[in-house]
Steps between C-alpha positions, in 0.01 A plus 500: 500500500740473221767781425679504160818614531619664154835638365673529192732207555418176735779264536375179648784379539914651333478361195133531407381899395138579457376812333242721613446225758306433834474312790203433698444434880252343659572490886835380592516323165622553115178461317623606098810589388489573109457822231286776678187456272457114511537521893258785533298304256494253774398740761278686384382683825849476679632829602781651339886615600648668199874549510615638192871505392605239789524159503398226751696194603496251756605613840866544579654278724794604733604128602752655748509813750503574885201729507626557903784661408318781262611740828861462377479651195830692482569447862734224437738686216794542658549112536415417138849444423569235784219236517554368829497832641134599312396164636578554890408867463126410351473264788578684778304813327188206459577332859541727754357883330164390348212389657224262391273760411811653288545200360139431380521922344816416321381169385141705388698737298733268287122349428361855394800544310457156316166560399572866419751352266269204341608168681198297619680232687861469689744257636597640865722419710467636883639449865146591637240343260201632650599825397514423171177248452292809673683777252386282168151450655403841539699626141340212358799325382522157382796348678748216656649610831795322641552496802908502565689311699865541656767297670843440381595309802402130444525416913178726503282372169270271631447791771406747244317258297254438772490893513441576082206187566322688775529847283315278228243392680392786684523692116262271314209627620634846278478345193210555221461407154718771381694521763734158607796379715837392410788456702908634401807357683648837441857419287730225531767711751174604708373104545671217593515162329258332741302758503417549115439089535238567748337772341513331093346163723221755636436674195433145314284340802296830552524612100615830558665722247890563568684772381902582578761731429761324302805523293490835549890674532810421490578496877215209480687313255816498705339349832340243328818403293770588712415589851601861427412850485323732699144273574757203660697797676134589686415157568882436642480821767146358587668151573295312275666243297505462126600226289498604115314259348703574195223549182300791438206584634258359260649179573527571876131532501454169295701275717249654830207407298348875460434491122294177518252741681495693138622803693532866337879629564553852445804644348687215358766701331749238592395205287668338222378269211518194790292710752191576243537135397403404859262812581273390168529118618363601825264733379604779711440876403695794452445828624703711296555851611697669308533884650555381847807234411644816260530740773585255786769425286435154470510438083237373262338198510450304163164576416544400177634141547181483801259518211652262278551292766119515523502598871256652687608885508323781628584833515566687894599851651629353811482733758468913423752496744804354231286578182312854652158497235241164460452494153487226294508674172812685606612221625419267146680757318828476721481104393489546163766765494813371756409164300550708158809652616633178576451400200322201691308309215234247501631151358379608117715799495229758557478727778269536792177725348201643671288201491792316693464727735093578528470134544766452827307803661155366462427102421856419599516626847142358546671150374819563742253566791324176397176715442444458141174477425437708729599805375726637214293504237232610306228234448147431516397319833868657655462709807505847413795611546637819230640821493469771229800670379421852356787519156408852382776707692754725343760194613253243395416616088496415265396135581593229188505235797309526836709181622860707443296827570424318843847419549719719380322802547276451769469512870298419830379896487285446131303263660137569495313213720618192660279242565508178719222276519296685345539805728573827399799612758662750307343797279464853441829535648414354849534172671121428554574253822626647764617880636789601305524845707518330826736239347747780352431708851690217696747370256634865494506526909671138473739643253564752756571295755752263364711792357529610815545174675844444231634865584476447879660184437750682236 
């Protein structure tokens, strides 16, 4: 059965508008994307979804977040001003107060959110990855997990190596064809040397995604330079050495080999002109996410010089924890204006527009997650993956441009239907997959009991 999916705007992909458009689904698959008429000429019998004043695009895709940590939501606030304090508080909060089964609800929730709010596919990064690979299956998510690795201690890599291989193994059997495996030495003062060289040589022999945390703050950029700061403090009381290897991180990260595996590093806020040099002769992604490095206090990456660089940049929440909503329109629109008030131009003088930033949250987090193809979109023979964006609110009209209208004036809550695979998951308000009353039912009880774990500990 065919379904022709009709609106008054389709935008196949940023920088192409149709009018009075549709798109029609056969299956799992893209079957006609055009003007409403000729594809319905096509189809003559198909059955009809008629949008009205809305417009459908490709699915979004949120190329980084920690859907495990949806629980802390708020929780971790009164650390947001000292990183290495929101770090060990989210671990011991992850570690030693939630249980599997809490870890699989909060993980279910950031993927109800994300399809609440549009995105088809994500980019995350977990300690437990079995959590996560069972949340997207039953939302109906498109995703790459990573499973994350620690060790800072290099006496110990080849130890946890053996460990992160075992976890890989035993996790493979999870996967789907929506749904695959990745693996994330967490961040360069979380991993040894050897270590990330054990993992990058793993991730080329086994061809599994990588994805890391990297040149991300300040106190990053002063272990790697200088020895210094708070991250070589931690590492000193623990009694595990550090030798500065005296370049950034980007060029850390060469040296161990990790970009040749075309990984996807998330953050990169601390890279100069030589650093996206290397990252687009590598042909590692970006993860840019925006929100999250603004109120961690870590700065602004230079989106603008990514794209002219002709990297592969995709747009990420990180974790609701540091960024507290997963929205990628929201999130596209907090781009486009910390780059404005920058004054952070693209090499021809002009600044970052809507398209610029439409295009990182759909094809160019599918092309940073090495997906393309695959999803981000709108094409005939593409898998079906779209959402429909509703622009006839008070906050919305009038609409001269649905691609600004999207971004500057839109958010994750005027979407009408997300789509993945050709799959309706979201519509008519409700996440069609799975029991969001249950879901909310426990997150709130979890809520509960990790306030009052922190004021007993208080």
């Amino acid at each position: 059965m065919t379904t022709l999916y009709r609106a008054r705007w389709v935008l196949p992909r940023p920088s192409e508008l149709i009018e009075d458009g549709a798109v029609a689904v056969r299956g799992a698959e893209i079957v006609a994307v055009g003007a409403g008429d000729e594809v319905a000429a096509r189809f003559p019998g198909a059955r009809v979804a008629e949008f009205g004043a809305a417009v459908i695009l490709p699915g979004l895709v949120n190329c980084h977040t920690h859907l495990e940590l949806t629980a802390m939501r708020g929780f971790l606030e009164p650390e947001e001003g000292n990183f290495f304090a929101w770090l060990k508080k989210l671990t011991l909060a992850r570690t030693f107060r939630m249980s599997e089964e809490d870890l699989y609800v909060s993980a279910a929730w950031g993927a109800v959110e994300a399809a609440r709010a549009g995105i088809t596919c994500v980019g995350d990064a977990c300690s437990m990855a079995t959590h996560s690979m069972r949340a997207l299956r039953d939302v109906g998510l498109r995703g790459v997990v990573y499973q994350e690795v620690f060790g800072p201690d290099a006496r110990l890599a080849h130890e946890q190596f053996v460990r992160l291989r075992e976890q890989v193994e035993g996790l493979r059997g999870g996967e789907t064809e929506l749904v695959t495996l990745g693996i994330s030495p967490h961040a360069p003062y979380t991993v040894s040397a050897p270590l990330i060289r054990l993992v990058a040589d793993y991730a080329r022999t086994e061809n599994l995604p990588l994805m890391m945390h990297a040149a991300e703050s300040h106190d990053e950029n002063l272990l790697l330079l200088e020895g210094r700061g708070i991250f070589a403090d931690s590492l000193r009381e623990r009694g595990i050495e550090w030798s500065a290897p005296g370049v950034s991180t980007i060029q850390y990260l060469a040296r161990l080999g990790l970009l040749d595996t075309h990984a996807l590093l998330a953050h990169c806020v601390r890279a100069d002109a030589s650093d996206i040099e290397t990252l687009r002769a590598s042909g590692a992604g970006v993860a840019h996410c925006p929100k999250s490095n603004a109120k961690l206090g870590h700065g602004r990456a230079p989106f603008a010089a990514f794209l002219d660089a002709g990297l592969k940049v995709g747009l990420g929440s990180d974790s609701v924890g540091s960024n507290n909503t997963c929205d990628l329109l929201e999130e596209a629109r907090f781009a486009t204006l910390l780059s404005r008030a920058a004054c952070d131009t693209r090499a021809d003088g002009r600044t970052l527009d809507a398209s610029d930033a439409l295009r990182a949250a759909t094809e160019g987090g599918a092309l940073a997650l090495n997906i393309a193809g695959t999803t981000g979109r709108l094409t005939e023979g593409a898998p079906a993956d779209l959402v429909v964006v509703a622009l006839d609110g008070a906050h919305q009209l009038p609409t001269y441009d649905p691609a600004r209208t999207l971004v500057f004036s839109s958010n994750g809550r005027d979407v009408l239907l997300t789509m993945v695979a050709g799959r309706e998951i979201f519509r008519d308000g409700r996440v069609q997959t799975v029991d969001e009353d249950a879901l909310r039912a426990h997150l709130r009880d979890l809520a509960r009991r990790l306030s009052h774990d922190s004021t007993e500990r208080e």
